[in-house]
C-alpha positions in Angstrom: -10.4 -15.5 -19.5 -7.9 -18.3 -19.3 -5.1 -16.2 -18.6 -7.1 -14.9 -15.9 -7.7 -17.9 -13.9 -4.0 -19.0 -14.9 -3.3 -15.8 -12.6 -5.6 -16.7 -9.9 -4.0 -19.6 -9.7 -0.3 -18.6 -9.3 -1.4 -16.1 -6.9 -3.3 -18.2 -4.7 -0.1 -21.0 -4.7 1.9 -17.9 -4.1 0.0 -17.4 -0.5 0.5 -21.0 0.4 4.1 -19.8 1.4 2.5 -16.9 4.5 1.8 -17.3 7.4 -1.6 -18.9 8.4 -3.4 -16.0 9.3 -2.0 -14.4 5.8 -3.2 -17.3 4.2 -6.9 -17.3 5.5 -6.9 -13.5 3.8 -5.4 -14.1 0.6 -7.4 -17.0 -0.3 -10.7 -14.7 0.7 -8.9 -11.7 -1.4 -8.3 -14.0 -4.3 -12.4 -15.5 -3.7 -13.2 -12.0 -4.0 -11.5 -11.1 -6.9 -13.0 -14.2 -8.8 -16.0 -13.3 -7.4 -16.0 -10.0 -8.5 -15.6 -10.7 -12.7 -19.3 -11.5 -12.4 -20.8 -8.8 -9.5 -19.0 -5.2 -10.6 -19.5 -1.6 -10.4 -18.1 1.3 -11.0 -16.0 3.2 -8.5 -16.8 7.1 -9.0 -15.1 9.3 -7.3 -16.0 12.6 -9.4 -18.0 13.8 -6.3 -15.3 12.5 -3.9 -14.9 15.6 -2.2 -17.9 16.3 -0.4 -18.0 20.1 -1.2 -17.2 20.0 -4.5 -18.9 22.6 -7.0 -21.2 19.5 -8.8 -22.8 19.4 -5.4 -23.5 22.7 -4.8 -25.4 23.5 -8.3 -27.0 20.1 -7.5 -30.9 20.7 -8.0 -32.4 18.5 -5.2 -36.2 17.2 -5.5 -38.9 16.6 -3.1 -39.0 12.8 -1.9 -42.3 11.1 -2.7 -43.1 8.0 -2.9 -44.9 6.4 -5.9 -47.4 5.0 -4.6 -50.7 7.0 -4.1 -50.8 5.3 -0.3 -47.9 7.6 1.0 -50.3 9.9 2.6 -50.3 8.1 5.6 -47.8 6.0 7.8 -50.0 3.1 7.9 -53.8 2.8 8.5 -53.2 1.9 12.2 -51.7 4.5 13.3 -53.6 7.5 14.2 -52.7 11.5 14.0 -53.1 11.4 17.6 -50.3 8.7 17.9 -48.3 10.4 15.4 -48.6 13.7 18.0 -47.6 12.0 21.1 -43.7 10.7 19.2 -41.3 12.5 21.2 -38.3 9.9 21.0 -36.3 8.6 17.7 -36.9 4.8 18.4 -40.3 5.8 18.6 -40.2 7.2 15.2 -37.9 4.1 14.3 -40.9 1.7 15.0 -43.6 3.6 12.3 -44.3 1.1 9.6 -43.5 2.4 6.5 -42.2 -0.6 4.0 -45.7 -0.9 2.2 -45.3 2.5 0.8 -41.9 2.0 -0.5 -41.7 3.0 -4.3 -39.2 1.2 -6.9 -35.9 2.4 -5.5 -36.7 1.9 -1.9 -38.0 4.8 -0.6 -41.4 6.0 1.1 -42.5 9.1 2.9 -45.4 10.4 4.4 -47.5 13.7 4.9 -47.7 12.6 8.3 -45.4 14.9 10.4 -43.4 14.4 13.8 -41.0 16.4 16.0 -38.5 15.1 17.5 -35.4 16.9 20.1 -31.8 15.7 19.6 -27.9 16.3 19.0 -26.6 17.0 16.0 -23.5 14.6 15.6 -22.9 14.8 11.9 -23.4 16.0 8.4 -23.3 13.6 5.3 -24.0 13.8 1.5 -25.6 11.0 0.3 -25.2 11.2 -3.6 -27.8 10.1 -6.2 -28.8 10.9 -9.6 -32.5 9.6 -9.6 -35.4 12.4 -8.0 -37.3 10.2 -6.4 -34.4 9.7 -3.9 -35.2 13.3 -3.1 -32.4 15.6 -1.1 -29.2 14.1 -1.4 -27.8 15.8 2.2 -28.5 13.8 5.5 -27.6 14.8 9.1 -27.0 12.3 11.8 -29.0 12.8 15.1 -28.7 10.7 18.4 -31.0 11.2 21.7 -31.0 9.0 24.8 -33.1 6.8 22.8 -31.3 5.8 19.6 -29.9 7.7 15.9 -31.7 8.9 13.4 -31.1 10.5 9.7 -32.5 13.7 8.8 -32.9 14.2 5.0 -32.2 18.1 4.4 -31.5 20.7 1.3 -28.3 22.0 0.7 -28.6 25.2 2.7 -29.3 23.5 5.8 -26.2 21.4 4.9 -23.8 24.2 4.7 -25.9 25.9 7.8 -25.2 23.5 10.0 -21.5 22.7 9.4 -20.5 24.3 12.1 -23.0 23.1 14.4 -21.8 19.6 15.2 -23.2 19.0 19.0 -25.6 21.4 19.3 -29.2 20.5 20.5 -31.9 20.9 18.2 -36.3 20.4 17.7 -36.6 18.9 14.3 -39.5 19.1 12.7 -40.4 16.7 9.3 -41.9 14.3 7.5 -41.5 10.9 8.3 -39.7 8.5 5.4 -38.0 5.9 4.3 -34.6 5.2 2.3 -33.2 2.1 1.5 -34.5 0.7 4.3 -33.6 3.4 7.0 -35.9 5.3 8.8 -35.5 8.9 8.2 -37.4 12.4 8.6 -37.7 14.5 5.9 -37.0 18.2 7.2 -39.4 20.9 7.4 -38.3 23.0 10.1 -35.3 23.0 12.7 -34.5 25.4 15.7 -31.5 25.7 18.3 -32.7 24.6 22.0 -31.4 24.2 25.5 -32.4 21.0 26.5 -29.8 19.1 28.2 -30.0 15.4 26.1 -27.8 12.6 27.4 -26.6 10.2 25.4 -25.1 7.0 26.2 -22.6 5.4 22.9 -22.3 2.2 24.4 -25.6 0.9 25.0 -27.0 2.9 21.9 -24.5 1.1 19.5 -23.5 -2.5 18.1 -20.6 -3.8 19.8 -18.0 -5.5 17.2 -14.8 -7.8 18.0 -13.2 -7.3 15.0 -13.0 -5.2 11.4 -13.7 -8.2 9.4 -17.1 -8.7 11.2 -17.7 -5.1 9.9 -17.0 -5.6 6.0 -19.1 -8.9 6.4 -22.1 -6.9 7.6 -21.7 -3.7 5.3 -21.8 -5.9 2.2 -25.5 -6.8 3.0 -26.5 -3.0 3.5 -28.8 -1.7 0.5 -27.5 1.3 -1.3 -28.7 3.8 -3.9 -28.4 3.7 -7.0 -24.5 5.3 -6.7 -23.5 2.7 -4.4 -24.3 4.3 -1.4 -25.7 3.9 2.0 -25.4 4.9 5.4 -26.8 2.9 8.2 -26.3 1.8 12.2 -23.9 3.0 14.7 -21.7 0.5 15.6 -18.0 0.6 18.1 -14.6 -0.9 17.7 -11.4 -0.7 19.1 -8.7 -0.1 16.8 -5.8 2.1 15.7 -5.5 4.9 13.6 -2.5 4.1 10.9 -3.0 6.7 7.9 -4.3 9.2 6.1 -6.0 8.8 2.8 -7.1 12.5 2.5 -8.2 14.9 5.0 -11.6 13.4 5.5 -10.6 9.8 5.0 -8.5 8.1 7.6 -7.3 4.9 8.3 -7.7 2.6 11.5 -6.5 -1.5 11.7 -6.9 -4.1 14.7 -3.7 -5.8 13.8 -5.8 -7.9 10.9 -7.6 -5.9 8.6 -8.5 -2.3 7.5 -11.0 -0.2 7.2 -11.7 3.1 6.3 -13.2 6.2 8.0 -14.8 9.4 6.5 -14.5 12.1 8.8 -15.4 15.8 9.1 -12.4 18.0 8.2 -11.0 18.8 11.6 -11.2 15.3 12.7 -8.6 14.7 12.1 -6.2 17.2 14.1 -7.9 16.2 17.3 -6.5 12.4 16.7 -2.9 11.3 17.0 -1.6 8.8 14.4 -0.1 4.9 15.8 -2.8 6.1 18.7 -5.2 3.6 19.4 -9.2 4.9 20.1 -12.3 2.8 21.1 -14.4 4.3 17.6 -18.2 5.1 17.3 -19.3 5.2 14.3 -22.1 4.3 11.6 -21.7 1.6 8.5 -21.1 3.5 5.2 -20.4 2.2 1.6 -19.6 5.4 -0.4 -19.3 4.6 -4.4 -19.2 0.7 -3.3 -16.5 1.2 -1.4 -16.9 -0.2 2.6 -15.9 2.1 5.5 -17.2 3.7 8.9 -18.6 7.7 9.1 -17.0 9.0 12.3 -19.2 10.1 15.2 -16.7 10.3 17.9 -13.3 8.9 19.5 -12.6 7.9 23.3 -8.3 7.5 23.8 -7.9 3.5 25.0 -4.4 1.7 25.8 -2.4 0.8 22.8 -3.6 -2.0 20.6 -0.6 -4.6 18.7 -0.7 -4.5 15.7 2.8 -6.3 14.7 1.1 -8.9 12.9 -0.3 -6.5 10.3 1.7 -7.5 7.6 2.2 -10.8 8.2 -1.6 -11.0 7.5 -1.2 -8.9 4.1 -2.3 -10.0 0.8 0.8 -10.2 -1.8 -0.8 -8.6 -5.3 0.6 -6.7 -8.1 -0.7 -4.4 -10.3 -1.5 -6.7 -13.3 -3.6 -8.8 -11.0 -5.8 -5.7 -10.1 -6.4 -4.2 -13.3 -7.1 -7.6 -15.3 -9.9 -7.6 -12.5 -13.0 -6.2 -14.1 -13.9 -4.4 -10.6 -16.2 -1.6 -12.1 -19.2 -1.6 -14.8 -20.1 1.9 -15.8 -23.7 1.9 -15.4 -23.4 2.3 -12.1 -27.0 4.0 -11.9 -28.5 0.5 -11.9 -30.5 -0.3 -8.5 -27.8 -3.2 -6.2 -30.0 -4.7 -3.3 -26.4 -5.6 -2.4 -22.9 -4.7 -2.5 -20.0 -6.2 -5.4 -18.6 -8.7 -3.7 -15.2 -6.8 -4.5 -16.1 -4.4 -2.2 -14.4 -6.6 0.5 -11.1 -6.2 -0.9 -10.9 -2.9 0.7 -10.3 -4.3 4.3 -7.2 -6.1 3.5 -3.5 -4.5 3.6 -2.1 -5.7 0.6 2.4 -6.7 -0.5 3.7 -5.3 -3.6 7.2 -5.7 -5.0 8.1 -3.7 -7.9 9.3 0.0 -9.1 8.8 2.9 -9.2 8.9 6.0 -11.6 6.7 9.6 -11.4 4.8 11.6 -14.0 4.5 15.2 -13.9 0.8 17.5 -14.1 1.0 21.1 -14.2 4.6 20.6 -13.0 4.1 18.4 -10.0 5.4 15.3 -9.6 3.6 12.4 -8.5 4.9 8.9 -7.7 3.6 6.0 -9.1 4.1 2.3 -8.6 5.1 -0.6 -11.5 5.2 -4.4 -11.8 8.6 -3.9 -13.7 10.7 -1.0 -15.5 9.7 0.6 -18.0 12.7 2.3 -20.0 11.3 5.5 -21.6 13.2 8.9 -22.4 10.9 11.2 -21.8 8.6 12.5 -18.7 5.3 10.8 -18.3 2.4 12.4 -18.2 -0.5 11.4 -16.2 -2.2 9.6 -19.3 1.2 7.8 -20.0 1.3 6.1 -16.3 -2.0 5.4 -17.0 -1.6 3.8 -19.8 1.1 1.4 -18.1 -1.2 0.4 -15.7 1.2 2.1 -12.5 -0.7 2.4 -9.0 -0.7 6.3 -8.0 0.2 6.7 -4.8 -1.9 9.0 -2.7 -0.1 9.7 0.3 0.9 13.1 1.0 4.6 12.7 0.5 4.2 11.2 -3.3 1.6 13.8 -4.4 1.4 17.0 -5.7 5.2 17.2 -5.1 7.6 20.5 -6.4 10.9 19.3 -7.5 12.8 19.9 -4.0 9.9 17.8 -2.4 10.4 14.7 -5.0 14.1 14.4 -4.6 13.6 14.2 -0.7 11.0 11.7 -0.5 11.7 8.1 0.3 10.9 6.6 -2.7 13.2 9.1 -4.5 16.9 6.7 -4.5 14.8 3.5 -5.5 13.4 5.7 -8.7 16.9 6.8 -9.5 19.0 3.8 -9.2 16.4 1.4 -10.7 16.1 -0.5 -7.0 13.2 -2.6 -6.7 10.8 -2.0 -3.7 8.9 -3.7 -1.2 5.6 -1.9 -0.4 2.3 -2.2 1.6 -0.4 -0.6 0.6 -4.3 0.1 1.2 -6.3 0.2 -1.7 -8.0 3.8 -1.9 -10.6 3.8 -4.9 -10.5 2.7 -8.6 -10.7 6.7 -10.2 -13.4 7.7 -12.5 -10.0 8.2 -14.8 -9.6 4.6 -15.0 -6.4 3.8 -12.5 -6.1 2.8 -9.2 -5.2 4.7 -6.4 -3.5 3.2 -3.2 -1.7 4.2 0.2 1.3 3.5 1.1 1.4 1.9 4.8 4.8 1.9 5.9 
């Protein structure tokens, strides 16, 4: 523990010498990771592809709540009431707290029906029953948003549905504080709804305003949660994967889970006024994608003048993760703000080979070895494995034409900015290169 904070404390004199804007962040990125020794979890990302074959043999339970009151919304209001809710903020103001069972969540025999636009589709991954269906859709009319809590086969039904108009029929519920509807029946209409983005969502100055307010959301018992639609201007800088994409206002990050063709209809350095809902998926902070409107070009020169400098002893002598990460969180690991910050790294780099790709890897300092890592090797020598798409899953021509290829073979030491992508179930860290 001592050489710990003797760490800290290098890095944090080690800032002094930024600018002041890359000051203010790396003494909050070195808070965090102090912070974080104490208030950790786990960072899973066995399920991290939303259609992976876990989640399809996944056997999803009814939501109930606990308590023997959930057979009503609440004693004042009346069936009649109940029959006259046409509008989501209508449903949105039923009280439903008292009836919330251990893990948050309520429901209700009650039933309402609702018209709306279908705007997204969403897994929402648990291991506990009582959280019920673990697949949500995102709905919006001229009145506000709302989540739909459905079964599988509606989920895979309705990926190619993304806005259409629907009547949704269900339950009305409750899940970590967000109102829902627990679907009983849904059908395809005509009805022309109009929605309007801007005065139906939370306006926000800046990316930093959005970590601080998705670190007080309350998440299941995986670390996840999915709550209000919100807008931002910023620009979109990267791709972490094909449904995870990466935006910046010139001071911080954050990331944004899309649907898969998402991102072909969006132009990278581009900048876009973004609507979008809070998520945390695994503990990790980030926006779900609604939609995109093309604005005038956003600077962001100063970008890495406000990075963090880190290296890759500093994050993995961090205990960021505990692996009971089935424990109920009201709140969020304070680590989880790490993620909004574009961090320096100076070092080397060296590959390992799986299945006979290559994959590059980052390293605080060279390691002279004779023989070809293996995944379990750079592992083991704490590298950062870079997952941008020129540095993974590489065939030999690939490797020897990538960028990083003459600083591997001549030993040259790099200087590198990177996002932080997730901590693997595998026990390594996985970054993006920003260049």
């Amino acid at each position: 523990m001592k050489r710990f904070n003797f760490l800290l404390l290098i890095f944090l004199l080690f800032s002094c010498q930024n600018s002041k804007n890359n000051s203010a962040n790396q003494s909050e990125a070195n808070s965090y990771l102090k912070e974080s020794s104490s208030n950790s979890k786990e960072i899973d990302s066995s399920s991290y592809d939303t259609t992976s074959s876990e989640e399809k043999s996944f056997e999803s339970s009814t939501l109930t709540s606990e308590k023997e009151s959930s057979s009503s919304t609440s004693s004042s209001t009346s069936k009649e009431e109940l029959n006259k809710i046409s509008l989501i903020k209508e449903v949105k103001e039923l009280k439903l707290q008292e009836l919330v069972n251990d893990i948050d969540v309520a429901t209700s025999l009650e039933e309402v029906t609702i018209k709306a636009t279908l705007l997204n589709r969403m897994d929402v991954i648990t291991t506990k029953k009582g959280y019920g269906d673990r697949y949500k859709l995102f709905v919006m009319d001229e009145s506000g948003y709302l989540y739909i809590q459905v079964n599988y086969q509606v989920y895979q039904k309705t990926e190619n549905l993304i806005g259409k108009n629907f009547e949704f029929e269900g339950n009305i519920a409750l899940y970590c504080h967000e109102p829902e509807i627990v679907l009983n029946s849904y059908k395809e209409i005509n009805d022309v709804i109009n929605i309007d983005f801007d005065a139906l969502s939370i306006n926000y100055e800046t990316i930093k305003d959005i970590h601080n307010d998705i670190k007080n959301l309350s998440t299941n018992c995986k670390g996840i949660a999915n709550s209000y639609l919100i807008n931002i201007k910023a620009k979109y800088i990267g791709i972490h994967d094909d449904k995870v994409l990466l935006f910046s206002d010139g001071s911080n990050l954050i990331l944004v889970h899309t649907l898969d063709k998402v991102k072909n209809s969006l132009s990278i350095n581009s900048s876009y006024k973004l609507y979008a809902t809070l998520n945390m998926y695994y503990y990790r902070p980030g926006l779900t994608f609604i939609k995109a409107d093309r604005i005038d070009d956003i600077d962001i020169s100063n970008l890495k003048s406000n990075s963090v400098s880190i290296n890759a002893e500093t994050l993995y002598k961090t205990p960021l993760y505990d692996k009971d990460n089935d424990k109920s969180n009201m709140f969020y690991p304070s680590y989880s703000d790490l993620y909004q910050y574009l961090y320096h790294f100076e070092g080397y780099v060296d590959y390992y080979l799986k299945n006979g790709k290559y994959y590059y890897v980052l390293l605080d300092s060279l390691i002279d070895h004779k023989y070809e890592w293996t995944e379990q090797n750079a592992r083991d020598n704490k590298a950062l494995f870079l997952v941008n798409n020129e540095y993974y899953n590489l065939n030999e021509n690939e490797f020897i034409k990538a960028n990083l290829y003459e600083s591997y073979m001549n030993s040259i030491k790099v200087d590198i900015y990177f996002s932080l992508d997730l901590y693997n179930s595998s026990n390594y860290y996985q970054v993006f290169c920003v260049e």
